[in-house]
C-alpha positions as CSV (number, residue, x, y, z in Angstrom):
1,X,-8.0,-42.2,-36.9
2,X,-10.4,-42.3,-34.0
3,X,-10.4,-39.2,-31.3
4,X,-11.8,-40.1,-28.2
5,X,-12.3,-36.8,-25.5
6,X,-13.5,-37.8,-22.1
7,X,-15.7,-35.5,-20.0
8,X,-18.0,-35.4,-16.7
9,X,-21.7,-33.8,-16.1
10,X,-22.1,-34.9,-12.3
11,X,-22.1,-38.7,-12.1
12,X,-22.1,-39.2,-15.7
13,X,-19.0,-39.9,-18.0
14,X,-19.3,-38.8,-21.4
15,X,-17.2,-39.7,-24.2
16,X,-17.1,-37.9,-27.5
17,X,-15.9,-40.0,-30.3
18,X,-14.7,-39.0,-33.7
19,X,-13.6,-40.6,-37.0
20,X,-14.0,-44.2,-37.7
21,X,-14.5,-47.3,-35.6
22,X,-13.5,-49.9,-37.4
23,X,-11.5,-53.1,-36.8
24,X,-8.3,-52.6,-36.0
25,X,-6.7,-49.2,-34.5
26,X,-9.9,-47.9,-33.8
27,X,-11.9,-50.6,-32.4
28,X,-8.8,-51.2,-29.7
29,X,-8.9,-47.3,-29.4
30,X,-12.6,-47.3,-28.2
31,X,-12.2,-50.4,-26.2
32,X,-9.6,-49.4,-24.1
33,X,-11.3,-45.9,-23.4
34,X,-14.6,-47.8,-22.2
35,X,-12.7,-49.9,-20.0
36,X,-10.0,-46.8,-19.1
37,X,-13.6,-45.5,-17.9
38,X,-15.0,-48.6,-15.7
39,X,-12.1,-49.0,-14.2
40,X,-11.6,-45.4,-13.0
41,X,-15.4,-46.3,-11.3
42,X,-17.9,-45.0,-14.1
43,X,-21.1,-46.7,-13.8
44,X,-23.0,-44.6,-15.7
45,X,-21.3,-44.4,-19.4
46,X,-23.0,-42.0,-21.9
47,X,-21.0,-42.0,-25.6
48,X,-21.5,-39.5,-27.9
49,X,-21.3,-40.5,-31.4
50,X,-22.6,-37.5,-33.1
51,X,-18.6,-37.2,-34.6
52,X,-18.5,-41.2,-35.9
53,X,-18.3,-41.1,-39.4
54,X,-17.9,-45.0,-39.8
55,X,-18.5,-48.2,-38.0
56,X,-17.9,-51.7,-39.5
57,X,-19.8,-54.8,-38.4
58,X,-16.4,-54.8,-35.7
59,X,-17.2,-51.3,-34.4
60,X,-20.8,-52.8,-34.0
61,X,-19.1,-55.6,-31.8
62,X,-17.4,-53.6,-29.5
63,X,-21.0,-51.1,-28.9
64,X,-22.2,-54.6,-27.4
65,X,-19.0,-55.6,-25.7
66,X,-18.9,-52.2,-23.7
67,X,-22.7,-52.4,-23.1
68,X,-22.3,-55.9,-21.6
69,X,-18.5,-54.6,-19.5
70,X,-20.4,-51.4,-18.4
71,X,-23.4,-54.3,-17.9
72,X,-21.4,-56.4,-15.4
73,X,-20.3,-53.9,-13.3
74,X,-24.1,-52.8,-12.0
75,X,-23.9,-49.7,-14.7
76,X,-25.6,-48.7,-17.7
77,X,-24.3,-47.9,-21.0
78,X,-26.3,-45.0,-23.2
79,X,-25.7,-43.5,-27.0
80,X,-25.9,-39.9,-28.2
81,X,-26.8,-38.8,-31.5
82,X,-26.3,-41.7,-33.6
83,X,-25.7,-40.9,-37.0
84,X,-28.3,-42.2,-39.6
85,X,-26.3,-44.9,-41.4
86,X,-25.1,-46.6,-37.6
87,X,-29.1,-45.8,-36.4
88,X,-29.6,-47.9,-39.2
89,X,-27.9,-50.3,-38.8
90,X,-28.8,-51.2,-35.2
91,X,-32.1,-50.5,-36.4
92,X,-31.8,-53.6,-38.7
93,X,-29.8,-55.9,-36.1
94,X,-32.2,-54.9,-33.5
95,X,-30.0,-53.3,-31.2
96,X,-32.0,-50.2,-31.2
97,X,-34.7,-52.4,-28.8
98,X,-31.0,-53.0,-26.4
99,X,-29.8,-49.6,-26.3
100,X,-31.4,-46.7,-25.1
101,X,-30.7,-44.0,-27.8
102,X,-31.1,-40.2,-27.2
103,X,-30.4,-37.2,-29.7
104,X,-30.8,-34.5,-27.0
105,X,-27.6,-34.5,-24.2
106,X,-29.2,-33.1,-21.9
107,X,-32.2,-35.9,-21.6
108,X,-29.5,-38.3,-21.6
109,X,-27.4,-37.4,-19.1
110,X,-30.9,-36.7,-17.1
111,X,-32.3,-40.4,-17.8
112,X,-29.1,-42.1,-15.0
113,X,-31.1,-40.2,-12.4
């Protein structure tokens, strides 16, 4: 199961994800709160993965999707402490060159200014 908690720090709309995001349930979870988020207005999208504790290849997919969604509508998509195994991964794919990736909240949240 995939908890997803939603929470503000001035301009910047953070969300906190738990559990797994995988195909299926979860990656429809996460999908819709990304887009639940651009279309309430958020530009600047920080999630917090500190709480994933697995993403399949789909999970992966949908990281890029809501980069490119957040992309397209002038904002910018950020990740929070990305757990070893995902770093790793991205590491691999080269994603880690696409996202910016920050272990420390309050840096993130200061790097939209």
């Amino acid at each position: 199961m995939l908890r997803i908690e939603y929470r503000t720090i001035g301009d910047v709309h953070i969300l906190d994800i738990e559990g797994r995001i995988t195909i299926g349930e979860g990656t429809l979870h996460f999908r819709d709160a990304v887009h639940r988020v651009i279309q309430q207005g958020g530009r600047n999208v920080l999630l917090n993965l500190a709480g994933v504790t697995h993403m399949d290849s789909s999970g992966i997919g949908e990281l890029v999707s809501a980069y490119t969604a957040v992309g397209n509508r002038g904002g910018r998509l950020k990740l929070l402490q990305v757990p070893p195994r995902i770093r790793e991964v991205l590491t691999i794919t080269k994603l880690d060159t696409v996202f910016e990736i920050f272990d420390d909240e309050a840096a993130a949240v200061e790097s939209f200014r």
